[in-house]
Steps between C-alpha positions, in 0.01 A plus 500: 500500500643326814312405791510335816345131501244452755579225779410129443282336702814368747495840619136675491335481841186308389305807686530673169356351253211582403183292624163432306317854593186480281343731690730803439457444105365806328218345353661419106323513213521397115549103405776275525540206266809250600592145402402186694602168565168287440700165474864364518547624101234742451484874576236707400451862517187643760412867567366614784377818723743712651324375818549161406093458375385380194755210424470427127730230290569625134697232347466139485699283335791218550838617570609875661364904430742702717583857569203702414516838392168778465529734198491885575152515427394148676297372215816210438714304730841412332600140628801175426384221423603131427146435349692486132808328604756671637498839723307744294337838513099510452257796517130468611225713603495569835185275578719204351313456208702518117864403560754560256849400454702785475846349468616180333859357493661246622674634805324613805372853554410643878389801683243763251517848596251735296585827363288829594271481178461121508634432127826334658626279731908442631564147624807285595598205238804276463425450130805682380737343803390131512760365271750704623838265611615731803742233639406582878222404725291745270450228266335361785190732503316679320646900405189723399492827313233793466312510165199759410209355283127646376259338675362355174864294513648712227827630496703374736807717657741370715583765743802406663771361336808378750436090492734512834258692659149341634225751472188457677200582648395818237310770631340790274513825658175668502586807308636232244849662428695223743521147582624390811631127571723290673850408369764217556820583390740192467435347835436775766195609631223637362438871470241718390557688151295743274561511130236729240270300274733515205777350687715799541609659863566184680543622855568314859232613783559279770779270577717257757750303520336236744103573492385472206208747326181315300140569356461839512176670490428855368254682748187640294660869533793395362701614804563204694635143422434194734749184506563216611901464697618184554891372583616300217788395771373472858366194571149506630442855425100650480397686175330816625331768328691807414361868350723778350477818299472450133866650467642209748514726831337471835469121479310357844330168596109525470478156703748264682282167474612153704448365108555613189361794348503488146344647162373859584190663299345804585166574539352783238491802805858385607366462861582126508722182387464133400735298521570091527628357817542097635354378809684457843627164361599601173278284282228719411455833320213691520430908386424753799465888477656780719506873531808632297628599886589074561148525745201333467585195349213245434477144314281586181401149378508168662589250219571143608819440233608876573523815274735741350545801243304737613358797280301777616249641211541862409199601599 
Protein backbone atom coordinates (compact mmCIF):
# COMPACT_ATOMS: atom_id res chain seq x y z
CA UNK A 1 0.00 0.00 0.00
CA UNK A 2 1.44 3.29 -1.44
CA UNK A 3 0.83 6.58 -0.13
CA UNK A 4 1.60 10.05 -0.41
CA UNK A 5 4.19 11.41 2.32
CA UNK A 6 2.97 14.32 4.15
CA UNK A 7 5.09 17.67 3.74
CA UNK A 8 8.10 18.40 6.05
CA UNK A 9 8.17 21.11 8.09
CA UNK A 10 10.10 23.40 5.14
CA UNK A 11 6.82 23.49 3.65
CA UNK A 12 3.77 23.37 6.29
CA UNK A 13 2.48 26.87 6.98
CA UNK A 14 3.09 26.85 10.78
CA UNK A 15 -0.84 27.94 10.93
CA UNK A 16 -1.50 24.25 10.86
CA UNK A 17 -0.24 22.58 13.32
CA UNK A 18 -1.96 21.81 15.85
CA UNK A 19 -1.75 24.06 19.14
CA UNK A 20 -2.14 22.91 22.90
CA UNK A 21 -6.23 22.96 23.01
CA UNK A 22 -6.89 21.39 26.45
CA UNK A 23 -10.00 22.68 26.53
CA UNK A 24 -11.56 20.87 23.52
CA UNK A 25 -10.36 17.37 25.10
CA UNK A 26 -13.23 15.01 25.62
CA UNK A 27 -12.73 14.49 29.08
CA UNK A 28 -10.45 10.81 28.93
CA UNK A 29 -10.67 8.31 31.20
CA UNK A 30 -8.81 4.97 32.35
CA UNK A 31 -4.91 5.23 33.60
CA UNK A 32 -1.83 5.76 31.89
CA UNK A 33 1.45 4.41 33.20
CA UNK A 34 4.73 5.69 31.09
CA UNK A 35 8.45 5.73 31.81
CA UNK A 36 10.37 8.65 33.35
CA UNK A 37 13.56 10.14 33.48
CA UNK A 38 14.17 10.70 37.38
CA UNK A 39 18.01 11.20 36.89
CA UNK A 40 20.70 11.28 34.07
CA UNK A 41 20.71 7.07 34.20
CA UNK A 42 17.57 6.24 35.82
CA UNK A 43 14.05 5.83 34.41
CA UNK A 44 11.34 4.62 36.27
CA UNK A 45 7.91 3.73 35.34
CA UNK A 46 4.76 6.18 36.97
CA UNK A 47 1.00 5.81 36.25
CA UNK A 48 -1.20 8.32 36.32
CA UNK A 49 -5.01 9.62 35.70
CA UNK A 50 -6.19 10.05 32.36
CA UNK A 51 -6.54 13.67 33.60
CA UNK A 52 -3.15 13.76 34.64
CA UNK A 53 -4.20 13.28 38.75
CA UNK A 54 -2.96 10.93 40.99
CA UNK A 55 0.84 10.74 39.96
CA UNK A 56 2.19 7.50 41.43
CA UNK A 57 6.01 6.03 40.89
CA UNK A 58 6.01 2.10 40.73
CA UNK A 59 9.54 1.21 40.33
CA UNK A 60 12.61 2.22 42.00
CA UNK A 61 15.72 1.06 41.42
CA UNK A 62 19.32 1.99 39.72
CA UNK A 63 19.55 1.82 36.08
CA UNK A 64 16.36 2.04 33.33
CA UNK A 65 12.39 0.32 33.25
CA UNK A 66 11.15 1.41 29.80
CA UNK A 67 8.20 0.85 27.57
CA UNK A 68 5.37 -0.16 29.70
CA UNK A 69 2.71 -2.24 28.61
CA UNK A 70 -1.06 -2.96 30.65
CA UNK A 71 -2.31 -6.56 30.29
CA UNK A 72 -5.90 -7.02 28.77
CA UNK A 73 -7.34 -7.27 32.03
CA UNK A 74 -5.08 -4.39 33.82
CA UNK A 75 -4.18 -6.39 36.82
CA UNK A 76 -0.16 -6.53 35.21
CA UNK A 77 1.95 -4.06 33.43
CA UNK A 78 4.54 -5.85 31.11
CA UNK A 79 7.84 -3.68 31.22
CA UNK A 80 12.13 -3.80 29.89
CA UNK A 81 14.27 -3.50 32.14
CA UNK A 82 18.10 -3.21 32.75
CA UNK A 83 17.52 -3.93 36.55
CA UNK A 84 19.28 -7.63 35.80
CA UNK A 85 21.86 -6.55 33.41
CA UNK A 86 21.13 -6.14 30.14
CA UNK A 87 17.64 -5.07 28.36
CA UNK A 88 15.14 -7.49 29.72
CA UNK A 89 11.46 -8.18 29.91
CA UNK A 90 9.79 -8.11 33.59
CA UNK A 91 6.12 -8.51 34.64
CA UNK A 92 4.59 -6.86 37.80
CA UNK A 93 1.33 -6.16 39.22
CA UNK A 94 -0.04 -3.21 38.17
CA UNK A 95 0.43 -1.34 41.62
CA UNK A 96 4.29 -2.15 41.11
CA UNK A 97 4.54 -4.50 43.69
CA UNK A 98 6.09 -8.44 42.78
CA UNK A 99 8.34 -8.09 39.72
CA UNK A 100 9.43 -10.92 37.83
CA UNK A 101 11.89 -11.53 35.18
CA UNK A 102 10.29 -12.92 32.39
CA UNK A 103 13.15 -13.25 29.93
CA UNK A 104 16.82 -13.99 30.48
CA UNK A 105 19.61 -14.12 27.80
CA UNK A 106 22.24 -12.41 26.98
CA UNK A 107 21.12 -10.19 24.16
CA UNK A 108 18.70 -7.43 24.56
CA UNK A 109 14.94 -7.82 24.28
CA UNK A 110 12.45 -4.58 23.61
CA UNK A 111 8.92 -3.63 23.05
CA UNK A 112 6.09 -6.42 25.01
CA UNK A 113 2.89 -6.61 23.35
CA UNK A 114 0.24 -8.90 25.24
CA UNK A 115 -1.97 -11.31 23.62
CA UNK A 116 -5.97 -11.14 24.08
CA UNK A 117 -6.05 -13.79 27.02
CA UNK A 118 -2.90 -12.50 28.73
CA UNK A 119 -0.89 -15.99 28.72
CA UNK A 120 1.58 -14.46 26.00
CA UNK A 121 3.54 -11.77 25.11
CA UNK A 122 5.47 -10.93 21.33
CA UNK A 123 8.57 -8.77 21.73
CA UNK A 124 11.54 -7.64 19.53
CA UNK A 125 15.13 -9.34 20.39
CA UNK A 126 18.46 -9.43 18.57
CA UNK A 127 19.41 -12.65 20.36
CA UNK A 128 19.37 -14.77 17.27
CA UNK A 129 21.07 -11.75 14.96
CA UNK A 130 23.82 -10.36 17.26
CA UNK A 131 26.61 -12.47 16.00
CA UNK A 132 25.60 -12.28 12.70
CA UNK A 133 28.84 -10.98 10.25
CA UNK A 134 26.62 -9.00 7.62
CA UNK A 135 29.67 -7.20 6.07
CA UNK A 136 27.71 -3.76 5.66
CA UNK A 137 26.87 -0.97 7.94
CA UNK A 138 24.35 -3.60 9.50
CA UNK A 139 27.06 -4.89 11.53
CA UNK A 140 26.95 -1.56 12.80
CA UNK A 141 23.60 -1.81 14.72
CA UNK A 142 21.65 -3.80 16.17
CA UNK A 143 18.96 -6.12 13.64
CA UNK A 144 15.91 -7.33 15.86
CA UNK A 145 13.43 -10.08 15.21
CA UNK A 146 9.81 -10.92 16.62
CA UNK A 147 9.67 -13.85 19.10
CA UNK A 148 6.34 -15.07 21.08
CA UNK A 149 6.86 -16.26 24.77
CA UNK A 150 4.29 -17.36 27.89
CA UNK A 151 4.31 -14.88 30.20
CA UNK A 152 5.73 -17.31 32.79
CA UNK A 153 9.04 -17.06 30.24
CA UNK A 154 8.42 -20.49 28.83
CA UNK A 155 8.66 -21.38 25.43
CA UNK A 156 10.09 -19.06 23.48
CA UNK A 157 9.14 -18.67 19.55
CA UNK A 158 10.81 -16.58 17.32
CA UNK A 159 8.28 -15.22 15.00
CA UNK A 160 10.02 -13.82 12.22
CA UNK A 161 12.75 -15.32 10.72
CA UNK A 162 14.56 -13.02 7.77
CA UNK A 163 17.91 -11.74 9.86
CA UNK A 164 18.05 -8.96 6.88
CA UNK A 165 14.98 -7.71 7.95
CA UNK A 166 14.60 -5.48 11.34
CA UNK A 167 11.29 -6.13 12.96
CA UNK A 168 9.97 -3.90 15.46
CA UNK A 169 7.65 -2.34 17.48
CA UNK A 170 5.00 -5.65 17.92
CA UNK A 171 1.54 -4.98 18.31
CA UNK A 172 -1.18 -7.77 19.25
CA UNK A 173 -4.34 -7.30 17.54
CA UNK A 174 -7.19 -7.34 19.84
CA UNK A 175 -9.10 -10.21 18.43
CA UNK A 176 -5.60 -11.99 18.83
CA UNK A 177 -5.38 -13.64 15.29
CA UNK A 178 -2.67 -10.79 13.95
CA UNK A 179 0.33 -8.96 14.84
CA UNK A 180 1.13 -5.86 13.36
CA UNK A 181 4.80 -4.23 13.37
CA UNK A 182 7.19 -2.27 11.70
CA UNK A 183 9.77 -3.71 9.23
CA UNK A 184 13.25 -2.68 7.76
CA UNK A 185 14.10 -4.42 4.86
CA UNK A 186 17.90 -4.11 3.92
CA UNK A 187 18.22 -0.40 4.22
CA UNK A 188 14.94 1.35 3.12
CA UNK A 189 12.40 2.67 5.12
CA UNK A 190 10.34 1.34 7.46
CA UNK A 191 6.89 0.00 6.73
CA UNK A 192 4.12 -1.34 8.53
CA UNK A 193 3.50 -5.29 8.21
CA UNK A 194 1.00 -7.87 9.73
CA UNK A 195 1.99 -11.47 10.07
CA UNK A 196 -0.55 -14.25 12.25
CA UNK A 197 0.75 -15.45 15.61
CA UNK A 198 2.26 -18.60 14.21
CA UNK A 199 4.32 -16.76 11.81
CA UNK A 200 2.51 -17.60 8.68
CA UNK A 201 0.76 -14.81 6.21
CA UNK A 202 3.41 -12.24 6.32
CA UNK A 203 1.72 -9.34 4.60
CA UNK A 204 2.83 -5.47 3.77
CA UNK A 205 0.09 -2.79 5.04
CA UNK A 206 1.67 0.35 4.64
CA UNK A 207 4.70 1.39 2.79
CA UNK A 208 7.17 4.26 1.09
CA UNK A 209 9.91 4.70 -0.49
CA UNK A 210 10.99 8.04 1.34
CA UNK A 211 8.69 8.29 4.65
CA UNK A 212 9.11 5.76 6.53
CA UNK A 213 6.10 3.78 8.68
CA UNK A 214 6.84 2.90 12.71
CA UNK A 215 5.03 1.84 16.05
CA UNK A 216 1.86 0.97 15.13
CA UNK A 217 -0.98 0.81 17.44
CA UNK A 218 -4.10 -1.43 17.11
CA UNK A 219 -7.29 0.69 18.03
CA UNK A 220 -9.38 -1.25 20.84
CA UNK A 221 -12.02 -2.29 17.97
CA UNK A 222 -9.56 -3.67 16.08
CA UNK A 223 -10.40 -1.44 13.10
CA UNK A 224 -7.97 1.21 13.13
CA UNK A 225 -4.08 1.38 13.42
CA UNK A 226 -2.20 4.61 14.54
CA UNK A 227 1.61 5.30 13.44
CA UNK A 228 4.13 7.13 13.64
CA UNK A 229 5.69 8.53 9.68
CA UNK A 230 8.85 9.84 9.65
CA UNK A 231 11.44 10.47 6.40
CA UNK A 232 14.31 8.26 6.81
CA UNK A 233 15.85 10.74 3.93
CA UNK A 234 14.76 14.36 4.27
CA UNK A 235 16.72 16.16 6.40
CA UNK A 236 14.89 17.86 9.21
CA UNK A 237 11.70 16.14 8.62
CA UNK A 238 8.74 16.05 11.71
CA UNK A 239 7.40 12.56 12.76
CA UNK A 240 3.63 13.00 12.82
CA UNK A 241 0.94 10.80 13.79
CA UNK A 242 -0.76 8.78 11.17
CA UNK A 243 -4.24 6.43 11.45
CA UNK A 244 -5.40 3.86 8.81
CA UNK A 245 -7.85 1.02 8.36
CA UNK A 246 -6.71 -2.24 9.71
CA UNK A 247 -6.40 -3.52 5.97
CA UNK A 248 -3.81 -0.49 5.13
CA UNK A 249 -6.47 1.91 3.35
CA UNK A 250 -7.66 5.39 4.08
CA UNK A 251 -4.41 6.40 5.80
CA UNK A 252 -4.73 10.33 7.15
CA UNK A 253 -2.74 12.49 9.65
CA UNK A 254 -4.54 12.68 13.13
CA UNK A 255 -2.06 15.67 14.08
CA UNK A 256 0.65 17.77 12.26
CA UNK A 257 2.72 18.85 15.50
CA UNK A 258 5.78 21.68 15.25
CA UNK A 259 7.63 18.47 17.19
CA UNK A 260 7.56 15.12 17.07
CA UNK A 261 4.73 12.98 17.63
CA UNK A 262 5.64 9.68 18.54
CA UNK A 263 4.45 6.27 20.24
CA UNK A 264 0.57 6.13 19.85
CA UNK A 265 -1.72 4.17 22.55
CA UNK A 266 -5.23 4.25 22.61
CA UNK A 267 -7.38 4.86 25.24
CA UNK A 268 -9.90 1.73 26.19
CA UNK A 269 -13.28 3.68 24.39
CA UNK A 270 -11.00 4.55 21.34
CA UNK A 271 -12.03 8.25 21.77
CA UNK A 272 -8.42 9.36 22.39
CA UNK A 273 -4.44 8.96 21.84
CA UNK A 274 -1.14 9.19 23.76
CA UNK A 275 1.58 9.68 22.34
CA UNK A 276 5.41 11.09 23.14
CA UNK A 277 6.49 14.34 21.71
CA UNK A 278 9.91 16.79 22.47
CA UNK A 279 9.67 20.28 23.44
CA UNK A 280 10.06 23.38 21.09
CA UNK A 281 13.85 22.93 21.53
CA UNK A 282 14.12 19.40 21.10
CA UNK A 283 15.57 18.32 24.43
CA UNK A 284 12.70 17.19 26.28
CA UNK A 285 9.99 14.54 25.93
CA UNK A 286 7.05 14.54 27.75
CA UNK A 287 3.43 12.31 27.17
CA UNK A 288 0.22 14.45 26.18
CA UNK A 289 -3.30 13.10 25.13
CA UNK A 290 -5.58 14.08 22.16
CA UNK A 291 -8.91 13.22 20.66
CA UNK A 292 -8.32 10.48 17.93
CA UNK A 293 -9.51 13.63 15.45
CA UNK A 294 -5.53 15.39 16.06
CA UNK A 295 -7.78 18.11 18.50
CA UNK A 296 -7.50 18.73 21.88
CA UNK A 297 -4.12 18.12 22.60
CA UNK A 298 -2.94 18.69 26.27
CA UNK A 299 0.50 18.06 28.25
CA UNK A 300 -0.46 15.09 30.71
CA UNK A 301 2.49 15.16 33.18
CA UNK A 302 5.07 17.69 33.92
CA UNK A 303 8.28 15.68 34.74
CA UNK A 304 11.47 17.70 35.13
CA UNK A 305 13.93 14.92 33.17
CA UNK A 306 10.93 14.31 30.64
CA UNK A 307 8.76 11.19 29.85
CA UNK A 308 7.97 8.70 27.25
CA UNK A 309 6.09 5.30 26.38
CA UNK A 310 2.93 5.90 26.99
CA UNK A 311 0.21 3.12 27.74
CA UNK A 312 -3.32 3.64 28.21
CA UNK A 313 -4.97 0.84 30.67
CA UNK A 314 -7.78 -1.18 29.21
CA UNK A 315 -10.15 -0.14 31.29
Amino acid sequence: MHFEPLATEATIDMAQFNPLDPNSLVAPQGKIAFSAQVEYENHEIFVVNADGSNLVRLTNQEGFDNDPVWSPDGSKIAFVSTRFGNWDICIMNADGSNVIRMTDHSANDFHPSWSRDGQKLVFQSNRDTQNIKYRDARDEFDIYQLYIVNIDGSDVQRLTQNPYTNDWNPAWLPDGKHIVFSSQADFDAFRIEIIEPDGSNRKVLASDKIFGCNQPAWSPDGKQIAFMEISSKARNAVPNLLMMDSHGSNIHPISKLLTPGTSPSWSADGKHIAFDSSDYDGKKYTIYIMNTDGTGVTSLVNIPYGSRSASWSPQ
